[in-house]
C-alpha positions as CSV (number, residue, x, y, z in Angstrom):
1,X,0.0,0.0,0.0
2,X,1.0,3.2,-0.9
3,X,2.4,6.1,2.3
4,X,0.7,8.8,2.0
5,X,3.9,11.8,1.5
6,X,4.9,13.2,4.7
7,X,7.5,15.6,6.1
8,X,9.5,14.8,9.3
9,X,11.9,17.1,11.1
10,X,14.5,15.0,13.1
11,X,15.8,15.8,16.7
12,X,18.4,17.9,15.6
13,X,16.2,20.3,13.2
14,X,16.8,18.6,9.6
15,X,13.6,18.0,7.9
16,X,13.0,14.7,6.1
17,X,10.5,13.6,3.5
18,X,9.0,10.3,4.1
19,X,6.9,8.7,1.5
20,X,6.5,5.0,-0.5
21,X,9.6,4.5,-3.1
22,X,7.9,4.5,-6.6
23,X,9.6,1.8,-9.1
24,X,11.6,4.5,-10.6
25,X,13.7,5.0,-7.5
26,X,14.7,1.3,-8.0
27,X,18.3,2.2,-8.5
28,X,18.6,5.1,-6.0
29,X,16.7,2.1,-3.8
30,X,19.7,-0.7,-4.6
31,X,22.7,2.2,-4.2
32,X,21.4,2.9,-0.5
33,X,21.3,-1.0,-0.1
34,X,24.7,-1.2,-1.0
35,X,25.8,1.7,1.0
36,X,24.0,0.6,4.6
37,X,25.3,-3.0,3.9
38,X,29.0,-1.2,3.9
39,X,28.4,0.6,6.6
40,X,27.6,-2.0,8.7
41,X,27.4,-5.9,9.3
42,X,23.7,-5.6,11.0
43,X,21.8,-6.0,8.3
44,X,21.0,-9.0,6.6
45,X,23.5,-8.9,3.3
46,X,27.5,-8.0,2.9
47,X,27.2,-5.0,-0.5
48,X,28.6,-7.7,-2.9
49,X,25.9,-10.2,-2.1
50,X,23.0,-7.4,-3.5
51,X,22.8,-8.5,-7.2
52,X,19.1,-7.8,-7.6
53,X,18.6,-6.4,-11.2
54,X,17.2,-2.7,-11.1
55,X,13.9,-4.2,-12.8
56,X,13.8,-7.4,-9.8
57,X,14.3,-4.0,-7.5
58,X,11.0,-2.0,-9.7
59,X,8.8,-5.2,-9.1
60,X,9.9,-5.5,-5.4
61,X,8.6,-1.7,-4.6
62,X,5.8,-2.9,-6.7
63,X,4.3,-5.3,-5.1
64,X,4.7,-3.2,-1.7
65,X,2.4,-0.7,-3.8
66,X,0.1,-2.9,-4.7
67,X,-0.7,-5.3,-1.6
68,X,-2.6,-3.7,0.4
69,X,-1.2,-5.6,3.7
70,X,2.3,-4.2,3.0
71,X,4.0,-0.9,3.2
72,X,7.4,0.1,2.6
73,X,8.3,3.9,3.7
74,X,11.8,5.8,2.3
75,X,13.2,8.8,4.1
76,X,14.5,11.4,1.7
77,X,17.1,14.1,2.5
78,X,16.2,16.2,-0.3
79,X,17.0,13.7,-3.0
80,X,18.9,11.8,-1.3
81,X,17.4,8.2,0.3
82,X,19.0,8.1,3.9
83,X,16.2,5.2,5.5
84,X,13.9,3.1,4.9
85,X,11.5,0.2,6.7
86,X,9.4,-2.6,5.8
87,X,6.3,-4.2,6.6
88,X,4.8,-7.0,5.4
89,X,2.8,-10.4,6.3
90,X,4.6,-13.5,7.4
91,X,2.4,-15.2,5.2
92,X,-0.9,-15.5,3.6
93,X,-2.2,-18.8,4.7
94,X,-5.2,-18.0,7.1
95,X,-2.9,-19.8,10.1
96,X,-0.3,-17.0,9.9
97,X,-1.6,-14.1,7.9
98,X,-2.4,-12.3,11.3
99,X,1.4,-12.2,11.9
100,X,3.3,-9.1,9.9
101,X,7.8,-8.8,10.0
102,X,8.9,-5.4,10.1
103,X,12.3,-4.3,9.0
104,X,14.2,-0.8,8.8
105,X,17.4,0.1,8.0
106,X,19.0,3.9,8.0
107,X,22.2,5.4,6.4
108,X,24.7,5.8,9.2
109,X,25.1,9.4,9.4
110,X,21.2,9.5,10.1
111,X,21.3,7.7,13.3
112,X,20.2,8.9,16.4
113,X,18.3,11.4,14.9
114,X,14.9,10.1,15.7
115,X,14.1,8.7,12.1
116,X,13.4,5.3,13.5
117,X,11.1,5.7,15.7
118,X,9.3,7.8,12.9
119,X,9.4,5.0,10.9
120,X,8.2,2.5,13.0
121,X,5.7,4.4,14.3
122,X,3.8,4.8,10.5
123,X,4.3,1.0,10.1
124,X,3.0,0.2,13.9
125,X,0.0,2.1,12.7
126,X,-1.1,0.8,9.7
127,X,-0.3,-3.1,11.0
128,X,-3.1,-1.7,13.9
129,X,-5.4,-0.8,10.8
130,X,-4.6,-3.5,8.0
131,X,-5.7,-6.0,10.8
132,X,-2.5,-7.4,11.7
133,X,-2.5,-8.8,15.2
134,X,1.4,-9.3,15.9
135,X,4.4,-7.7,14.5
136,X,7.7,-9.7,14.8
137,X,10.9,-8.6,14.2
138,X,14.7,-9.9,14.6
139,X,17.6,-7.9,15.7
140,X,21.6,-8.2,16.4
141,X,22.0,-9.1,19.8
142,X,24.7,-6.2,20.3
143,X,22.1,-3.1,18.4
144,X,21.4,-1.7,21.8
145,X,19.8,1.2,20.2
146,X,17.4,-0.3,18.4
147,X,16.3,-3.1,20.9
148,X,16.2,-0.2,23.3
149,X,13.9,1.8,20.5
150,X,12.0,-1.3,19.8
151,X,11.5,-1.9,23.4
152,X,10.0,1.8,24.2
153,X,7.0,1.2,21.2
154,X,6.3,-1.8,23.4
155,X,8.2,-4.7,21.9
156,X,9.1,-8.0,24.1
157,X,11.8,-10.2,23.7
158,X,10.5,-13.9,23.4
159,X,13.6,-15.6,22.3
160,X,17.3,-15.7,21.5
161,X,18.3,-17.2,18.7
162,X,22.2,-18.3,18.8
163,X,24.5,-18.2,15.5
164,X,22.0,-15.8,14.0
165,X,24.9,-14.5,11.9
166,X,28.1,-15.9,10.8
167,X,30.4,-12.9,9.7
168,X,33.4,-13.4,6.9
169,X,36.0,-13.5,9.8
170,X,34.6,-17.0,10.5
171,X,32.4,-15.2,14.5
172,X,29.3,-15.6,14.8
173,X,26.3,-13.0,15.9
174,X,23.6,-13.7,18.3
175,X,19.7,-12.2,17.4
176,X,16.8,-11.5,19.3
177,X,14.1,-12.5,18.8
178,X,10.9,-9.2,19.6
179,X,7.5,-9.5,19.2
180,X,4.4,-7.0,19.5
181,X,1.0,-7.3,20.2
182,X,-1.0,-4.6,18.1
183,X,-3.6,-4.2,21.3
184,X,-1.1,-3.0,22.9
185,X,-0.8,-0.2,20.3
186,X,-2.7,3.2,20.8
């Protein structure tokens, strides 16, 4: 589903655009992919492991458009894409499609600036309104920040999962496992 546009001004007084990416910000979309995968080993992906075509990235936003039980949001510094976050359903069968995953990622001279929680927040209330009952999310045990951000909007920890990330110097990472019950949302 589509974010209605929206401006944000941060804690430190720089004002931010937040709106859906459209399919034509595919590669702007893969660049900041790259560039938050550089800049650190939280996310999911090392930069040379990102070989989605431009037109696999199009269809992607897409279909975030389109579903109307998904919504991606990108923060824009002018023209420049400095965040982004995810929601989307765990999966469709009746069983599980009241459970929703939620992912964010931000450039890292944007952190600590409040863009997060803005972030979240948006996704936290359309999951209330598409229906969802339970977001779920997974984070590196050491992001203290963002389990600490997750925990204020009412996230719980139900789980650790060991070896959640095996780096190229051979170590692994621990995750945590959150969870969110949308009644618990205002």
């Amino acid at each position: 589903m589509e974010f209605q546009e929206k401006a944000f001004q941060s804690k430190n007084g720089n004002q931010y655009l937040l709106r859906s990416p459209r399919e034509e910000d595919a590669g702007i979309m893969l660049a900041y992919l790259k560039k938050t995968a550089q800049e650190t080993e939280r996310g999911l992906s090392y930069p040379e492991e990102m070989d989605m075509s431009i037109e696999e990235e199009a269809d992607f936003i897409k279909h975030f458009l389109e579903d109307e039980r998904s919504m991606m949001i990108s923060v824009y510094d002018d023209d420049k894409l400095v965040g982004g976050a995810s929601l989307s359903s765990v999966g469709e069968k009746q069983k599980i499609r009241h459970r929703a995953s939620i992912g964010i990622a931000l450039l890292k001279d944007v952190w600590g600036q409040g863009i997060g929680r803005s972030l979240m927040t948006e996704l936290l209330s359309f999951a209330k309104e598409a229906g969802y009952v339970q977001i779920e999310l997974e984070v590196v045990a050491d992001n203290v920040s963002a389990i600490g951000l997750y925990e204020s909007l009412g996230f719980v920890t139900y789980g650790r999962r060991p070896n959640f990330f095996r780096l190229k110097d051979g170590n692994y990472v621990e995750g945590i496992l959150m969870v969110l019950a949308c009644n618990k949302l205002p």
